[in-house]
C-alpha positions as CSV (number, residue, x, y, z in Angstrom):
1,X,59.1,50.5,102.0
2,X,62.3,51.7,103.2
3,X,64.1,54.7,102.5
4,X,66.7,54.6,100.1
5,X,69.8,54.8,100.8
6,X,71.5,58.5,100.1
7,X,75.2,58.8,98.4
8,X,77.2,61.2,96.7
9,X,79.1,60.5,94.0
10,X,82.9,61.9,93.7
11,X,85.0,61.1,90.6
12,X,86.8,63.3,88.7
13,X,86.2,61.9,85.4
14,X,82.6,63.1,84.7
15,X,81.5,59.8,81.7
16,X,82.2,57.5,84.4
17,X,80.8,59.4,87.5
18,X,77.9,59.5,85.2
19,X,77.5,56.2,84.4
20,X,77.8,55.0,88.3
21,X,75.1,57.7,89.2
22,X,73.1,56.1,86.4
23,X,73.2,52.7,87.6
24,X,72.7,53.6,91.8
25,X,69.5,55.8,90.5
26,X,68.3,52.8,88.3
27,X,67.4,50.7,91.9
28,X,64.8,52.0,94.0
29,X,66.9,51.3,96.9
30,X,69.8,54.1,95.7
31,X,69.4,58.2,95.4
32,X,72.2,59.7,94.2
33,X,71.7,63.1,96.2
34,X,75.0,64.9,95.3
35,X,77.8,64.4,92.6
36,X,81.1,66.0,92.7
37,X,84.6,66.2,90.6
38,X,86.9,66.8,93.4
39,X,87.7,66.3,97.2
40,X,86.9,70.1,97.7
41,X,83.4,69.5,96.8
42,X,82.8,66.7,98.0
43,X,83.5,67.8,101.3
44,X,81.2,71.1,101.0
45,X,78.3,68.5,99.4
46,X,78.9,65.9,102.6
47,X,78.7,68.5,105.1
48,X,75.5,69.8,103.6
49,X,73.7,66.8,102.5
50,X,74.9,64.6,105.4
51,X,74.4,61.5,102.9
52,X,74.6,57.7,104.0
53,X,77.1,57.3,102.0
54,X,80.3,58.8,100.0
55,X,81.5,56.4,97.2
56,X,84.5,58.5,96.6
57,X,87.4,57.6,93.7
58,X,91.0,57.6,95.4
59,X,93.0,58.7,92.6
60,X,91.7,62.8,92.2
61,X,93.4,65.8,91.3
62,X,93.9,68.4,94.4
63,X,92.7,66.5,97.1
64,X,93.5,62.3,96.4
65,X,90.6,60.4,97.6
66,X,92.6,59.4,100.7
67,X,92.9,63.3,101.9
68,X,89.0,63.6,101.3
69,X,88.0,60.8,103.2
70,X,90.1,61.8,106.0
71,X,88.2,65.2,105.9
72,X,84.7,63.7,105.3
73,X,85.2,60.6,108.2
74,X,86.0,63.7,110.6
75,X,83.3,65.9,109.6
76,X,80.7,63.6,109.0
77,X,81.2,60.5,111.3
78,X,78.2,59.0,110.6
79,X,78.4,59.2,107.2
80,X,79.7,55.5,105.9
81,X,83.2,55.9,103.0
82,X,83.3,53.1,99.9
83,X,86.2,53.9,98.0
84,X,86.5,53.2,94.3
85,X,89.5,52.9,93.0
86,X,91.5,50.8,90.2
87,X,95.2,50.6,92.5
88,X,95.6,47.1,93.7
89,X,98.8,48.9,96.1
90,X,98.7,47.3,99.4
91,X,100.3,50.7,101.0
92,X,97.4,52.3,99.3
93,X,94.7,49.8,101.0
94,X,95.7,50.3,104.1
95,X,96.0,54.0,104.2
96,X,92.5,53.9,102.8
97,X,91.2,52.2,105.9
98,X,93.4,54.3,108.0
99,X,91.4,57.7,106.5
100,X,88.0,56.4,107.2
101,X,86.9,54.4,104.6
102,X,84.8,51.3,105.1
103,X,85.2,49.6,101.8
104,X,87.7,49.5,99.1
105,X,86.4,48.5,95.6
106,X,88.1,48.1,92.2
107,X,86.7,49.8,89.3
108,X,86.3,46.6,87.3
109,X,83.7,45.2,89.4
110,X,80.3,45.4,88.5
111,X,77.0,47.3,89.4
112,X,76.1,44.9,91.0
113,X,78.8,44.1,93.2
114,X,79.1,48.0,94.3
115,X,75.3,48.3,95.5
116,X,76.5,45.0,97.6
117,X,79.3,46.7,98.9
118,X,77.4,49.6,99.5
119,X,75.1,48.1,101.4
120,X,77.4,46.0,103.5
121,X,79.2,49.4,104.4
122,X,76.2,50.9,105.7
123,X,75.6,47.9,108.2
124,X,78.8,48.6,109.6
125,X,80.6,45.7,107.7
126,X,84.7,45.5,106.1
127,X,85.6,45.2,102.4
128,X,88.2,44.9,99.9
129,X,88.0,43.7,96.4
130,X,89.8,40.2,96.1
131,X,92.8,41.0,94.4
132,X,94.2,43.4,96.8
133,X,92.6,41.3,99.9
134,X,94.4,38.2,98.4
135,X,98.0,39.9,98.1
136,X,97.4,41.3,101.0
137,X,96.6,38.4,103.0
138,X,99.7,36.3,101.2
139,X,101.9,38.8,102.0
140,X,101.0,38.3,105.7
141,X,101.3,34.5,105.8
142,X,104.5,34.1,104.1
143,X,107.6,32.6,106.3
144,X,109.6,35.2,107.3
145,X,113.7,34.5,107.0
146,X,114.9,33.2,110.1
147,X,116.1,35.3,111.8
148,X,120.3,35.3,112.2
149,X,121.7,33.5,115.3
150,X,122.4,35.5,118.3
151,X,126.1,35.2,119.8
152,X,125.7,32.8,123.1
153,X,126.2,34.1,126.5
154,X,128.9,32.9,128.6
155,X,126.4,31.1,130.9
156,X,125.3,29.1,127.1
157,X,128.7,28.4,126.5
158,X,129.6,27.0,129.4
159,X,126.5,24.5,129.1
160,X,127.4,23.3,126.0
């Protein structure tokens, strides 16, 4: 059998950190090896444990998610970062991938759905939660104003 897969835990709202502990630890495939309340500790935690992964909440007091992943991808580059967050802000997204992380997950998904992501971040694999992938993506593809005619040259004007 394989070994499981090692995370910590960061959220600074300890009933639902709990209840995400509770549900990795539940599958045989998950040990929750560290748990913290802030960016602080989860660094000191991540630099000790050197866990698989960090599933880390982007919206903390002191250190925002974004800040501790930063710190974490640079200390522990090996160490794969799913954030967890309920922002759908397309700013936000991309700094989120910009600091390290490998996955960006809204809260409303389920158990499920997060030991999928977790996984997929481990192999090495991209994701974002729907919503914000959808705007995102919209955003992207939509036409673009023309762009105002430039004044002709003279050679132009003398063609036409």
């Amino acid at each position: 059998m394989p070994e499981a897969i090692r995370l910590i835990v960061v959220d600074d709202h300890p009933l639902f950190r709990q209840g995400v502990v509770h549900s990795l630890n539940a599958s045989t495939e998950f040990t929750v090896v560290g748990e913290a309340g802030n960016g602080e500790d989860a660094l000191a935690l991540a630099r000790e444990l050197l866990p698989d992964i960090v599933l880390l909440d982007i919206s903390m007091p002191g250190w925002s998610g974004l800040v501790t992943a930063e710190k974490i991808a640079t200390a522990c580059p090996a160490t794969a970062i799913v954030l967890l967050t309920a922002s759908e802000d397309q700013d936000m997204l991309l700094d989120a991938f910009k600091a390290g992380a490998r996955a960006y997950v809204l809260k409303g998904v389920s158990a499920q759905k997060v030991q999928e992501v977790l996984r997929a971040a481990l192999q090495g694999e991209v994701y974002v939660s729907p919503p914000p992938a959808s705007e995102m993506l919209a955003s992207l593809t939509r036409s673009r104003a023309p762009e105002p005619p430039q004044e002709l040259t003279d050679r132009e004007r003398a063609r036409s």
